[in-house]
TORKOL-4160 file (C-alpha; in steps of 0.2 Angstrom, whole numbers, padded with zeros to 4 digits, m for minus):
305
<pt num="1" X="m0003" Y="0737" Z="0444"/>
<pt num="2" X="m0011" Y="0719" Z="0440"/>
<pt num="3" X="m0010" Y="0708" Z="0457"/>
<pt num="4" X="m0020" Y="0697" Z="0465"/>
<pt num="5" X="m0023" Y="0693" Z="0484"/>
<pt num="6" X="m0022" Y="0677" Z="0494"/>
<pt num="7" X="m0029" Y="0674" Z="0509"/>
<pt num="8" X="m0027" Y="0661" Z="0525"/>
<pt num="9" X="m0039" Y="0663" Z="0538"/>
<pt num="10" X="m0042" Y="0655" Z="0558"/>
<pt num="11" X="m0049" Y="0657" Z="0573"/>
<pt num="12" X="m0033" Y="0666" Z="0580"/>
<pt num="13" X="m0028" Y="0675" Z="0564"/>
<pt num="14" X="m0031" Y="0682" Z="0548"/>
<pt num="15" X="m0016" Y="0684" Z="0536"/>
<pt num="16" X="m0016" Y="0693" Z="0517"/>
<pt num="17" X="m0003" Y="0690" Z="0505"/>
<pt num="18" X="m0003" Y="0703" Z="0487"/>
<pt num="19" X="0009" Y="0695" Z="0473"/>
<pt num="20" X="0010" Y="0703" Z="0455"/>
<pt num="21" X="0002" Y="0695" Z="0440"/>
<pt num="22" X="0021" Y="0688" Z="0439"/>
<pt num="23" X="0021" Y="0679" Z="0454"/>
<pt num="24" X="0032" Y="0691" Z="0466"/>
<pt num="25" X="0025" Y="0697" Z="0483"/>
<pt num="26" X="0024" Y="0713" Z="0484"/>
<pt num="27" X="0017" Y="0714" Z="0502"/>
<pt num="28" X="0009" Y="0706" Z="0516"/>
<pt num="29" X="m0002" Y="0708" Z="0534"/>
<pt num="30" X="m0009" Y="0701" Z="0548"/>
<pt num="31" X="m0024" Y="0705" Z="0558"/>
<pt num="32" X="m0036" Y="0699" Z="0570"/>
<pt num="33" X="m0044" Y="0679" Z="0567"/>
<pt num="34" X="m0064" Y="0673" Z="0564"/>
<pt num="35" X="m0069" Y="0655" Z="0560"/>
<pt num="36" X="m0082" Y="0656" Z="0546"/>
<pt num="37" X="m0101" Y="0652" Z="0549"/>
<pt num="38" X="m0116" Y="0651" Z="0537"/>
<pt num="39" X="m0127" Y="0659" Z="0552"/>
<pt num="40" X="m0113" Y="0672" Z="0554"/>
<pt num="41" X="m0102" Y="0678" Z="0540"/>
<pt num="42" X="m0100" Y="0695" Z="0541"/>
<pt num="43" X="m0085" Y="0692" Z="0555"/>
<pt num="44" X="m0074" Y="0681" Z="0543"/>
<pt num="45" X="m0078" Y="0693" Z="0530"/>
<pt num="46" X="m0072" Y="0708" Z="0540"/>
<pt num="47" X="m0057" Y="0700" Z="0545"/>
<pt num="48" X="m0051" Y="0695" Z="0527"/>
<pt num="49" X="m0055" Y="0713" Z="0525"/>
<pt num="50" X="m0045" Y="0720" Z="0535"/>
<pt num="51" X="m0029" Y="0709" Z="0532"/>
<pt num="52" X="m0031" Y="0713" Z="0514"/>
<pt num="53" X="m0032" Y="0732" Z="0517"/>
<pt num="54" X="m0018" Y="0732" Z="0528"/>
<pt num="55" X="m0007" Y="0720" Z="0513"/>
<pt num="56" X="m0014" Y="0733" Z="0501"/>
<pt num="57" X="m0007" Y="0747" Z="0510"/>
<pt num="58" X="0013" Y="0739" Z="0512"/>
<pt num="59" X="0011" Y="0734" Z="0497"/>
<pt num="60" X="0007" Y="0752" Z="0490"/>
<pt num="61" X="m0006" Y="0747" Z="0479"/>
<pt num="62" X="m0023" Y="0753" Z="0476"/>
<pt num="63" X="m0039" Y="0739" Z="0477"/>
<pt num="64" X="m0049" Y="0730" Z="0469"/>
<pt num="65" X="m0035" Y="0717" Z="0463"/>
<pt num="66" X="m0038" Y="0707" Z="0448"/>
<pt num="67" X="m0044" Y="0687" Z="0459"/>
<pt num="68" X="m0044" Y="0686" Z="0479"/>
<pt num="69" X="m0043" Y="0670" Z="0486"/>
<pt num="70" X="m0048" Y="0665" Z="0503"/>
<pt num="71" X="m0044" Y="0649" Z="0515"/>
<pt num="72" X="m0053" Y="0650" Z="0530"/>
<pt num="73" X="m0056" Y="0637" Z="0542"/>
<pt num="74" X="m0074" Y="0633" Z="0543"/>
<pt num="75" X="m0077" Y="0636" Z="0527"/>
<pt num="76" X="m0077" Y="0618" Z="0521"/>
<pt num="77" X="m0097" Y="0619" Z="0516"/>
<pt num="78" X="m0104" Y="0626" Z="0501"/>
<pt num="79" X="m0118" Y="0636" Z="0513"/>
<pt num="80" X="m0102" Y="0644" Z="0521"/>
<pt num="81" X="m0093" Y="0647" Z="0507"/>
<pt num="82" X="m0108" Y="0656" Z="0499"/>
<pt num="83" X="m0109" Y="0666" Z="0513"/>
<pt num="84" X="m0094" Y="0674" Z="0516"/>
<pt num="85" X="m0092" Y="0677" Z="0497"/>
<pt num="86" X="m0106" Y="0686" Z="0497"/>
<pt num="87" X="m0101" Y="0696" Z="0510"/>
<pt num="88" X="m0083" Y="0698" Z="0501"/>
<pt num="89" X="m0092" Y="0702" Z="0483"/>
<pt num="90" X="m0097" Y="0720" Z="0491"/>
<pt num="91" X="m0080" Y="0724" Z="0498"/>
<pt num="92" X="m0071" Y="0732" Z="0484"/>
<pt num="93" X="m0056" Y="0721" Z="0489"/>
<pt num="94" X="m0056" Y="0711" Z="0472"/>
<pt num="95" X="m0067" Y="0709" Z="0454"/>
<pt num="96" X="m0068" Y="0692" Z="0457"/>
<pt num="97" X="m0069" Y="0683" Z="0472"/>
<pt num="98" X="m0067" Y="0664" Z="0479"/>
<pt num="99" X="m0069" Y="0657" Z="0495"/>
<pt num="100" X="m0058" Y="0640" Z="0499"/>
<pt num="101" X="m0053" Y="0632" Z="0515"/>
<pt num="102" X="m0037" Y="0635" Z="0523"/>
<pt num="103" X="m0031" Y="0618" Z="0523"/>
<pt num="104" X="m0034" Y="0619" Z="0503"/>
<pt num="105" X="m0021" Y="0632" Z="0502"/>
<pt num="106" X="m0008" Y="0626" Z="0514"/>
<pt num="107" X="m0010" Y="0611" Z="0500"/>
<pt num="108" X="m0009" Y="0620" Z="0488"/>
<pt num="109" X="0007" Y="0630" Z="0495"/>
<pt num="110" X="0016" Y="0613" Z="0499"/>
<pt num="111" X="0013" Y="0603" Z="0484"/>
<pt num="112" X="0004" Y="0616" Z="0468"/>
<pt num="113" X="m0004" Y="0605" Z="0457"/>
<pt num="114" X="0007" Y="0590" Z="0461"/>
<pt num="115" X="0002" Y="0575" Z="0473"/>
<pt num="116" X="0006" Y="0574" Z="0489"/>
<pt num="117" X="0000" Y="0572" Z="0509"/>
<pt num="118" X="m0002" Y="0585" Z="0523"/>
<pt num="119" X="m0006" Y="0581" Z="0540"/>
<pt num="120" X="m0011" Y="0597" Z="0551"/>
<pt num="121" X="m0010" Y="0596" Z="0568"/>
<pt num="122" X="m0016" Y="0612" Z="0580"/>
<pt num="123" X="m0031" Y="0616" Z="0587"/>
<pt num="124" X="m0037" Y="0603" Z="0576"/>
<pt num="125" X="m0032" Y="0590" Z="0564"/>
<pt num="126" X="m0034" Y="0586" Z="0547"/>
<pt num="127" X="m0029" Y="0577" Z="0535"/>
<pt num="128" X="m0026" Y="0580" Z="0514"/>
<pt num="129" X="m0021" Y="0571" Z="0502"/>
<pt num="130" X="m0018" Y="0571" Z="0480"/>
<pt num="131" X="m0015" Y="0557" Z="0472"/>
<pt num="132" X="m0003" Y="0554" Z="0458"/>
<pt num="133" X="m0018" Y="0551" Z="0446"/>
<pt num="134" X="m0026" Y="0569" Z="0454"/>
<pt num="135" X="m0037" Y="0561" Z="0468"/>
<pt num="136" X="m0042" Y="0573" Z="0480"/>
<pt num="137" X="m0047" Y="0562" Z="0499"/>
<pt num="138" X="m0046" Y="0570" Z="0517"/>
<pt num="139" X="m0047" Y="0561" Z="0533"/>
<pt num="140" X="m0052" Y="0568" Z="0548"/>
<pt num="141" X="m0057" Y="0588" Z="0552"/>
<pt num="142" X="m0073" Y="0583" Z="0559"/>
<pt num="143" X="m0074" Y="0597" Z="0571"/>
<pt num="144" X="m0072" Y="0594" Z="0591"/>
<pt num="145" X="m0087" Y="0585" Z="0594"/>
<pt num="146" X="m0086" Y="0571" Z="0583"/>
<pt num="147" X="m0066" Y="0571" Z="0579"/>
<pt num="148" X="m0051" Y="0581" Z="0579"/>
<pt num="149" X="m0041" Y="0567" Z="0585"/>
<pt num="150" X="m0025" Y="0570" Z="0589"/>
<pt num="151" X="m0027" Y="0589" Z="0590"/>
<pt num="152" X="m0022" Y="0602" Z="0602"/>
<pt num="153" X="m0040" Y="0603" Z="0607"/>
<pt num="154" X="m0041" Y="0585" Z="0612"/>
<pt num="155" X="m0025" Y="0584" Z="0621"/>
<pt num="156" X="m0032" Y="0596" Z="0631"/>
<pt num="157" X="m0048" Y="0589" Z="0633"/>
<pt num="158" X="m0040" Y="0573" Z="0636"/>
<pt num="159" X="m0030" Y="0580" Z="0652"/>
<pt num="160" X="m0045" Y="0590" Z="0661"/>
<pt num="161" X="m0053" Y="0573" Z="0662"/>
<pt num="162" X="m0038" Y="0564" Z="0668"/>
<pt num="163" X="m0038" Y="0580" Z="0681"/>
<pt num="164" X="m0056" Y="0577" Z="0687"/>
<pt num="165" X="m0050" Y="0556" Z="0688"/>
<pt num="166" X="m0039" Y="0557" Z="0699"/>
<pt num="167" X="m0048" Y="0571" Z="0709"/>
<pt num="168" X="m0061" Y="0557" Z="0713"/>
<pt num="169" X="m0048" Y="0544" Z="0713"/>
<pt num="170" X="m0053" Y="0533" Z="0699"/>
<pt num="171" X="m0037" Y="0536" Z="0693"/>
<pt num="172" X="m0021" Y="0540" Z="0701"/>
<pt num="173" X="m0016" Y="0555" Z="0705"/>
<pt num="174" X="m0005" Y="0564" Z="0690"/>
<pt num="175" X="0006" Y="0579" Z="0689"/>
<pt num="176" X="m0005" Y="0587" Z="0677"/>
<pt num="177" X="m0017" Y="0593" Z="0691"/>
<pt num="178" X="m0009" Y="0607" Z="0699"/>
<pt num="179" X="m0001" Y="0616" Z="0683"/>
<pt num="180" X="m0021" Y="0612" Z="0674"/>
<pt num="181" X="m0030" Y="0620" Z="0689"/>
<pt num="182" X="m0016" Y="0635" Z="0688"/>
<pt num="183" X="m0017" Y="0636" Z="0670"/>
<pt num="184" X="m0037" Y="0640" Z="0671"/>
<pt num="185" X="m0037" Y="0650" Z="0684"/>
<pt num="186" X="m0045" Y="0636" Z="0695"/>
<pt num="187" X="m0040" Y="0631" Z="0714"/>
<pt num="188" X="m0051" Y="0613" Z="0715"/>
<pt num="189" X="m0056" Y="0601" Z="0701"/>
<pt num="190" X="m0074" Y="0605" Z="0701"/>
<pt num="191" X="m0072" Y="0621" Z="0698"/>
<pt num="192" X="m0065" Y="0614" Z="0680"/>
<pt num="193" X="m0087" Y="0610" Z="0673"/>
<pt num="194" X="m0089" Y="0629" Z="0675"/>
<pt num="195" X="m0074" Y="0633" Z="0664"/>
<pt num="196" X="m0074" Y="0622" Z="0652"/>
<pt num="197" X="m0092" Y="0627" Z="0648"/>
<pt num="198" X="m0084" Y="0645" Z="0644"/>
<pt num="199" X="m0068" Y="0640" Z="0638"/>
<pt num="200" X="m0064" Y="0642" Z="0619"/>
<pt num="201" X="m0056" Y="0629" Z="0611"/>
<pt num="202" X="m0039" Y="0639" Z="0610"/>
<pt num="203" X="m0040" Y="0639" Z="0627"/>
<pt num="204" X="m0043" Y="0619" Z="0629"/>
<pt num="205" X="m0027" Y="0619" Z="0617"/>
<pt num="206" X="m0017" Y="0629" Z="0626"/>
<pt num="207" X="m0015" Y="0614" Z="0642"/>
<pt num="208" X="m0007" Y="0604" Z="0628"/>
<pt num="209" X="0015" Y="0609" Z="0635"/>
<pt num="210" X="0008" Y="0605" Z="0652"/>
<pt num="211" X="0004" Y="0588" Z="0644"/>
<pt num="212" X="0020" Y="0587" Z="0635"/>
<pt num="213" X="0030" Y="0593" Z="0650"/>
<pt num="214" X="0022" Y="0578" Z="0663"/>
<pt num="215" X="0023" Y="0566" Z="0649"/>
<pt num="216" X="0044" Y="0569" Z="0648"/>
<pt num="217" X="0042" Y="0566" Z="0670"/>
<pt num="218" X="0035" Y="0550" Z="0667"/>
<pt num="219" X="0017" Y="0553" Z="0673"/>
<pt num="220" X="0008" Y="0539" Z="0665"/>
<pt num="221" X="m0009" Y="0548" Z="0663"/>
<pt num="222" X="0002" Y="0562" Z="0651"/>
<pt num="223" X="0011" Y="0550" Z="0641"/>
<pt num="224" X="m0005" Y="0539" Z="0639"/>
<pt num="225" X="m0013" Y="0556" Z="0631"/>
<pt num="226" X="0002" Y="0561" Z="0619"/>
<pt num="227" X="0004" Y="0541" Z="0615"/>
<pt num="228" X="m0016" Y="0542" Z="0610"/>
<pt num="229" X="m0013" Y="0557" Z="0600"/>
<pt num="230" X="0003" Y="0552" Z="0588"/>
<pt num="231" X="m0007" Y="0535" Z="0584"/>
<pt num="232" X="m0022" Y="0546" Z="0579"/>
<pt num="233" X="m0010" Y="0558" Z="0568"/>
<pt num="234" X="m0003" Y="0542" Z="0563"/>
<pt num="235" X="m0020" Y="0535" Z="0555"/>
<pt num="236" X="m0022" Y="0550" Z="0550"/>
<pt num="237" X="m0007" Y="0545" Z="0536"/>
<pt num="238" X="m0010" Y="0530" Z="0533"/>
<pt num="239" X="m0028" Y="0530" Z="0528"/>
<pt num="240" X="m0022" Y="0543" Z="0517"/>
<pt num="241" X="m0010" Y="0534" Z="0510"/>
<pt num="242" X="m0020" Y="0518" Z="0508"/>
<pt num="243" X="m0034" Y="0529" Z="0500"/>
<pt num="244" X="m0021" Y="0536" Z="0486"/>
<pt num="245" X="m0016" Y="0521" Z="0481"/>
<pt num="246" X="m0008" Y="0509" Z="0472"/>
<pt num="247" X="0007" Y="0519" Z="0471"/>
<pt num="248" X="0022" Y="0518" Z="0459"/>
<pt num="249" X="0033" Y="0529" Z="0469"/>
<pt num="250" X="0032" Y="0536" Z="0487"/>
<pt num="251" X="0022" Y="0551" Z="0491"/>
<pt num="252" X="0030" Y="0564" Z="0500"/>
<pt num="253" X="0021" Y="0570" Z="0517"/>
<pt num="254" X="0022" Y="0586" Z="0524"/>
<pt num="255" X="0018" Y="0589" Z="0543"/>
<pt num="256" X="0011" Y="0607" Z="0548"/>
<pt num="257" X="0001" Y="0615" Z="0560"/>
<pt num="258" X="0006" Y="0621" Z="0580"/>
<pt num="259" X="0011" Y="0602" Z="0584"/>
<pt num="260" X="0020" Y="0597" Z="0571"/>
<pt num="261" X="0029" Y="0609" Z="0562"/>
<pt num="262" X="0045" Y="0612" Z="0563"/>
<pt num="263" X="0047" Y="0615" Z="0582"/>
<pt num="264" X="0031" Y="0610" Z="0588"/>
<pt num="265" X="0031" Y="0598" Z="0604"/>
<pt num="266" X="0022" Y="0584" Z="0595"/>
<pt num="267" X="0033" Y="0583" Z="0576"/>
<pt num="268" X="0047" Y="0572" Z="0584"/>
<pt num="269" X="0036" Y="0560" Z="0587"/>
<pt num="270" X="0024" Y="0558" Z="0576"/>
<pt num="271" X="0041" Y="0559" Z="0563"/>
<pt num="272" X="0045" Y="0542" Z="0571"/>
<pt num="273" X="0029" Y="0536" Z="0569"/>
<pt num="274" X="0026" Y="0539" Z="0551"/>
<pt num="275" X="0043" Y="0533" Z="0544"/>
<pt num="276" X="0036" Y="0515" Z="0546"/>
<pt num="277" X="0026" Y="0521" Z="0531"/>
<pt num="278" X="0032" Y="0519" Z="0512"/>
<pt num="279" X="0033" Y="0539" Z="0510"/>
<pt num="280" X="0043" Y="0554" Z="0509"/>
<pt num="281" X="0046" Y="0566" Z="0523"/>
<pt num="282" X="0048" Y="0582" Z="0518"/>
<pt num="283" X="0055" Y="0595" Z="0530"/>
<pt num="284" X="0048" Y="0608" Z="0519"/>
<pt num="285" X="0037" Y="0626" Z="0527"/>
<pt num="286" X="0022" Y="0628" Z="0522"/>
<pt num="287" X="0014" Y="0647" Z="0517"/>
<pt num="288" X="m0004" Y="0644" Z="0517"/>
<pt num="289" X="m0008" Y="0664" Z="0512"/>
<pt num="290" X="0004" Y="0663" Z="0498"/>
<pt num="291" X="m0003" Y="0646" Z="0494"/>
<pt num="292" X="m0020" Y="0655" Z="0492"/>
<pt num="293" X="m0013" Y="0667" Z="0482"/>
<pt num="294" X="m0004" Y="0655" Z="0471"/>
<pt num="295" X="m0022" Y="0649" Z="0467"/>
<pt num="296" X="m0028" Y="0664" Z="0462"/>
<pt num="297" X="m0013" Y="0667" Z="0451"/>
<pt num="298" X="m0019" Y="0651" Z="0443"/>
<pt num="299" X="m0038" Y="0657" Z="0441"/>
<pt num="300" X="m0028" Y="0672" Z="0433"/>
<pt num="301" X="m0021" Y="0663" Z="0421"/>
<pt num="302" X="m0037" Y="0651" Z="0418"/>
<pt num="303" X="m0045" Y="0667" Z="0414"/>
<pt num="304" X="m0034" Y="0674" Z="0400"/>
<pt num="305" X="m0035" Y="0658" Z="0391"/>
């Protein structure tokens, strides 16, 4: 059978999806996550591996496929990219290989070849935009250290150091502390430099419904945090749309990711926010593996031309 293989890769998860040279799924799997690195890409490699074997098998189909396509976070750089598809190219899992970003197939997925905007908001934030004339501009996705506004990660960030304020009373005291300290495993403050040295940054993110929770009691530190991070997802958007411009129509935005997907604790918000904007809102899901796919379908087709 002629199929080809997408694939969305993360820190958390790694998920494979097989369609025919048609376009149907035929099967899809899950398994464990690895960011990419150029200084270690055997472990994104082995994930994508395993997620594809595990599609292959529901899918009851035998590899190679025809194209495998691969979005995995970190793998923004050509140095990454090169690595983990070299590590891909002696897997057997397809005849021809690619390696992609995962915020270029959640794109892809929302909007094909058409323009469009997609904010992501999780661990971290991004966001993506197309043009009407085919421009391609990003914003943001500049890792922990130097960005991410907005994000899960910074949320979190942002309430361990209104914990350690008010421990030492530059700031008032804030509802935050007790359900922080409890959430790390912590009983004082200072316990909080030894953890957040060890801590991953799903781990930072993961304080985020404590936030969310003492911001709907009215604890000023909280809703200062979750006000900062809707006017960074915010900019986010209008940058984009300022960058894709002059525009003879609205563009349509989706929101994705942990925060503001549909259900996440932050997508009500920054939904208010945005609608001062002159775009389209779109309540649309995104499939980021089947996006990924999708793209491999079409360098398929590029190839039989």
């Amino acid at each position: 059978m002629r199929f080809v293989v997408g694939v969305d890769g993360g820190g958390t998860r790694t998920r494979a999806v097989i369609l025919d040279d048609r376009g149907v799924e035929l099967g899809r799997a899950e398994a464990r996550g690895r960011v990419a690195t150029a200084e270690s890409p055997r472990g994104a490699a082995e994930a994508v591996a395993a997620a594809v074997r595990a599609a292959a098998e529901r899918a009851r189909v035998d590899l190679p496929g025809l194209v495998l396509w691969a979005g995995l976070a970190g793998a923004g750089r050509d140095d990454v990219r090169d690595a983990v598809r070299s590590e891909l190219a002696g897997t057997g899992l397809a005849r021809d290989v690619h390696v992609g970003t995962d915020v270029e197939a959640a794109f892809h997925d929302a909007f094909g070849d058409g323009p469009g905007l997609l904010l992501i908001a999780g661990t971290g934030s991004i966001g993506w935009g197309r043009a009407a004339d085919g421009r391609i501009d990003r914003v943001g996705g500049w890792g922990e250290r130097l960005g991410d506004e907005g994000s899960g990660y910074a949320i979190g960030l942002d309430a361990l150091r209104a914990v350690v304020r008010a421990s030492d009373g530059r700031d008032p005291a804030t509802r935050m502390s007790p359900a922080v300290l409890a959430a790390c495993g912590m009983e004082d403050a200072s316990d909080l430099v030894g953890w957040i040295e060890r801590a991953a940054k799903s781990d930072v993110a993961a304080l985020v419904p404590i936030v969310v929770d003492a911001a709907a009691r009215l604890d000023p530190a909280a809703a200062a945090i979750v006000e900062r991070a809707v006017a960074a997802l915010d900019r986010h958007v209008a940058t984009l749309l300022e960058r894709a411009g002059p525009h003879t129509e609205p563009l349509r935005l989706v929101l994705w990711g942990g925060l503001i997907a549909e259900g996440g604790p932050l997508r009500s918000a920054v939904r208010e926010a945005v609608q001062r904007h002159a775009l389209v809102l779109s309540d649309a899901g995104v499939d980021p593996p089947r996006g990924a796919a999708r793209l491999a379908l079409g360098l398929l087709a590029e190839a039989r031309r």
